[in-house]
N, C-alpha and C positions, 0 to 999 in steps of 0.2 A: 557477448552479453547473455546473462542465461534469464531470458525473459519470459513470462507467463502473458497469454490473453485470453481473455474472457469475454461472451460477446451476453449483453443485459438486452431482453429488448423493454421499451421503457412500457408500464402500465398505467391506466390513465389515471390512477389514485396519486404515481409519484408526481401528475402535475398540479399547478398551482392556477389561482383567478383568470392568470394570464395565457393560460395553457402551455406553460413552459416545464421544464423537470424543474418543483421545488430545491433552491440552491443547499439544504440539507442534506439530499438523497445522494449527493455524489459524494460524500461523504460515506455512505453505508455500500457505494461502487467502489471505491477504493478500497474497504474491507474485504468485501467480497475477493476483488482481486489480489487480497496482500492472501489469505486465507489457500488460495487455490496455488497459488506461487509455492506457498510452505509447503501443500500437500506435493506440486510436483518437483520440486529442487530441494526440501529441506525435511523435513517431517508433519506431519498431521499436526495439525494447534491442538487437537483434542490429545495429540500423548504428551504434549508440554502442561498440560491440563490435568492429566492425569498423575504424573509426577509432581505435584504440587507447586506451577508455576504458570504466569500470562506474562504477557508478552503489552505491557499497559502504555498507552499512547500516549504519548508527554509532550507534542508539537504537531498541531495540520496547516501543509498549506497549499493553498489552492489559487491560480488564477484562473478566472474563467475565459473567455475566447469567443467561443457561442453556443446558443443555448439548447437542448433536447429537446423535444415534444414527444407527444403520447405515438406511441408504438415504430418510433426510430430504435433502430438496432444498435448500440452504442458497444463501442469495442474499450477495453480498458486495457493497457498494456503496464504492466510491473516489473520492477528490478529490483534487487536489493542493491543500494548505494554503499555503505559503508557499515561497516561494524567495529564496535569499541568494547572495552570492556565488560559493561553494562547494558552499552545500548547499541540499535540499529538504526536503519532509515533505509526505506522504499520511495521510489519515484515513480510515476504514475503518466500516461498518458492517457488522454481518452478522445477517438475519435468516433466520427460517423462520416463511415463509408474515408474518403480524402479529408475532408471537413475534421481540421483540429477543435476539439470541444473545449479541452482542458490539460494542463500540466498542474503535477501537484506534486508535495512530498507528505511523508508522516516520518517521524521517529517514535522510539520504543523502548522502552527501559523494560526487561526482564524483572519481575517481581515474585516474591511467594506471595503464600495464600493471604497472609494478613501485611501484603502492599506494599513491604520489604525489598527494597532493591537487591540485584542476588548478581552476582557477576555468572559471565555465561562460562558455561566448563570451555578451559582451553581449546580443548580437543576440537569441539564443536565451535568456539570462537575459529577458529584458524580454518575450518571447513568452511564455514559462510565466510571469512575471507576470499576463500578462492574463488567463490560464487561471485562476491560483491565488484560492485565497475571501481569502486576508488579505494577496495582494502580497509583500514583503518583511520584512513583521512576521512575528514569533512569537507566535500567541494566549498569551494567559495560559490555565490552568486544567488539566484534565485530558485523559485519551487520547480521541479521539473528538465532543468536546463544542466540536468550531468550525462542525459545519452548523445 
């Protein structure tokens, strides 16, 4: 599997009342780690950006497991799941230290600049193919649970 991780360590602003990581923030962890995955297995987001397209989030999900506090080093691990025509999906772990935090996925529909769905050039579809754990299928089951 050709997987990316990124290690956050958590600041005390992403927590909440309860002193835990606001359940928001893993959401902008998952970003982080899809962003860093492109830059080391696939291309920079910023030249998909530059050629006039994003990469627009059309599904997240997430279960949670347990919860972060201010200044735990939380690891996020990524993969690209599958690729379609149009769209992808990443699957997400996130740990601290042993301690499973979270499994998650997002999908992604390629877009232009004015929100246009754009199909991905073959070339480069069939490339993130060889990258992805399931090719062009969609696993069955739940967030997380294709590694």
């Amino acid at each position: 599997m050709n997987a990316t991780t990124i290690r956050h360590r958590v600041p005390f602003y992403e927590t909440d009342a309860m002193g835990i990581v606001h359940h928001a923030n893993y959401v902008r962890y998952l970003e982080l780690a899809r962003v860093a995955w492109m830059d080391e297995h696939d291309r920079p987001y910023r030249e998909y950006v530059s050629d006039g397209f994003h990469f627009s989030t059309t599904r997240v999900e997430f279960e949670y497991k347990r919860a972060a506090v201010f200044d735990d080093v939380v690891e996020v691990k990524t993969w690209l799941d599958w690729v379609r025509g149009v769209s992808l999906a990443m699957s997400y772990e996130l740990k601290r230290g042993d301690d499973l935090l979270g499994v998650g996925t997002t999908e992604h529909a390629l877009v232009d600049l004015d929100g246009r769905p754009s199909r991905i050039p073959l070339e480069h579809r069939e490339r993130l193919r060889s990258l992805s754990l399931h090719g062009a299928r969609r696993p069955r089951g739940r967030a997380g649970r294709s590694a």
